[in-house]
Steps between C-alpha positions, in 0.01 A plus 500: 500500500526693143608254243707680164528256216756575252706324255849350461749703718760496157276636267183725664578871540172557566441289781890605625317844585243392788706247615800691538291777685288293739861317595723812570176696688505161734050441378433194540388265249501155335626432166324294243780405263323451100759395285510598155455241229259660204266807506250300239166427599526174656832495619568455900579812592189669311245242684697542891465903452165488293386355761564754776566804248260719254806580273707111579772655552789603784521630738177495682469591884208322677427687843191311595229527312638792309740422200758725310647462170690801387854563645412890555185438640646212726733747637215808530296216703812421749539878538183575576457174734816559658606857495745428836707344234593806316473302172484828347756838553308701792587864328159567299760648202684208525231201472322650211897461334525146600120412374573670195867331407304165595211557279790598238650179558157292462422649187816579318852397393368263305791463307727387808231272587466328175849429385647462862301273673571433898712204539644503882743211414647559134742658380416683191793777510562400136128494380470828696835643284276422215166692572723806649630552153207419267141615693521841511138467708728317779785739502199795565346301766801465695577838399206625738524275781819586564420879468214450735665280796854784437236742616317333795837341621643833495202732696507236744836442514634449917072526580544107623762226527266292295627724167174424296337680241338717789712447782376232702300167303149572357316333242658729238872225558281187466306605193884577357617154654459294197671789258821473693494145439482560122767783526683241626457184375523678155814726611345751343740836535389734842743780617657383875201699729294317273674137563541598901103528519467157317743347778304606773163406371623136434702508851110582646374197729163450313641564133847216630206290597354498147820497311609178748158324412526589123844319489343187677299488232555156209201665254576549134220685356573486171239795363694729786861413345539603140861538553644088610361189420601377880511681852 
């Protein structure tokens, strides 16, 4: 049985991604729940994942004796170990779009990611006011994503009931998972076609599943919530 450790449901995007994906595509696998407490040397979480992980940190897929530490490459390794899962858009034109907006997403909009943390069960709407009108690097962020899913939504448009960003679910929706959580958790401002997607992508079994967890859970992690002094 693969085993995908990840952090606190509230508060990793990262290890949203290959959880979200390995849930909707029905692979089988067994969670290893580390919560978050420090990233310091010494702290709990940094000795359970040092111990298992080169880089200590989440997510991490263990698939018997092989191990897998970076989101992308934990989704190239499903794809390639499961390709009857169609993890990936089958049109040759269309996969190398979806790698490429995922690679865009693991390396980029670092301003989104830094003042908008992912917080499944707050609601920030008035913190999320505030960095609309004074980061300029968020307003550009948003700026694109919402340019880029207008697009995809729209060539694909009627291609699958699923409506997602290529039709039917690939790996391109789950690696987006955790920004429609900040888009809305922040309320950040999305034309409708924009705020239709984001319904549909939290109405999807495996991302419900994470957002039901996420709420279940009592965590305050005080280094991930620079906005309350209480959940």
């Amino acid at each position: 049985m693969r085993k995908l450790y990840i952090g606190n449901k509230n508060y990793s995007s990262w290890s949203m991604r290959p959880w979200v994906l390995m849930k909707q595509a029905g692979i089988d696998f067994e969670e290893v729940m580390v919560r978050f407490d420090e990233f310091t040397e010494g702290s709990t979480f940094k000795n359970t994942m040092g111990a298992v992980s080169p880089t200590a940190l989440v997510p991490l897929l263990v698939d018997g004796d092989i191990k897998v530490w970076d989101t992308l490459s934990i989704v190239e390794y499903l794809a390639e170990r499961l390709p009857e899962k169609k993890l990936w858009p089958e049109d040759v034109k269309q996969r190398a779009h979806a790698r490429s907006i995922c690679a865009e997403m693991h390396g980029g909009f670092r301003a989104l990611r830094g003042a908008c943390a992912m917080n499944v069960e707050a609601d920030l709407a008035v913190q999320g006011a505030i960095i609309w009108r004074d980061n300029a690097g968020v307003r550009a962020d948003v700026e694109r994503i919402v340019a880029m899913w207008s697009e995809l939504l729209a060539a694909n448009a009627g291609s699958h009931p699923d409506g997602m960003l290529f039709g039917r679910f690939t790996a391109a929706d789950a690696y987006y998972a955790p920004v429609v959580m900040r888009f809305a958790g922040y309320a950040l401002p999305v034309p409708e076609p924009i705020s239709a997607y984001m319904q549909r992508v939290q109405a999807l079994p495996g991302v419900k599943a994470w957002i039901d967890a996420a709420l279940l859970e009592h965590d305050f992690v005080v280094m991930d919530e620079p906005y309350r002094v209480a959940r």
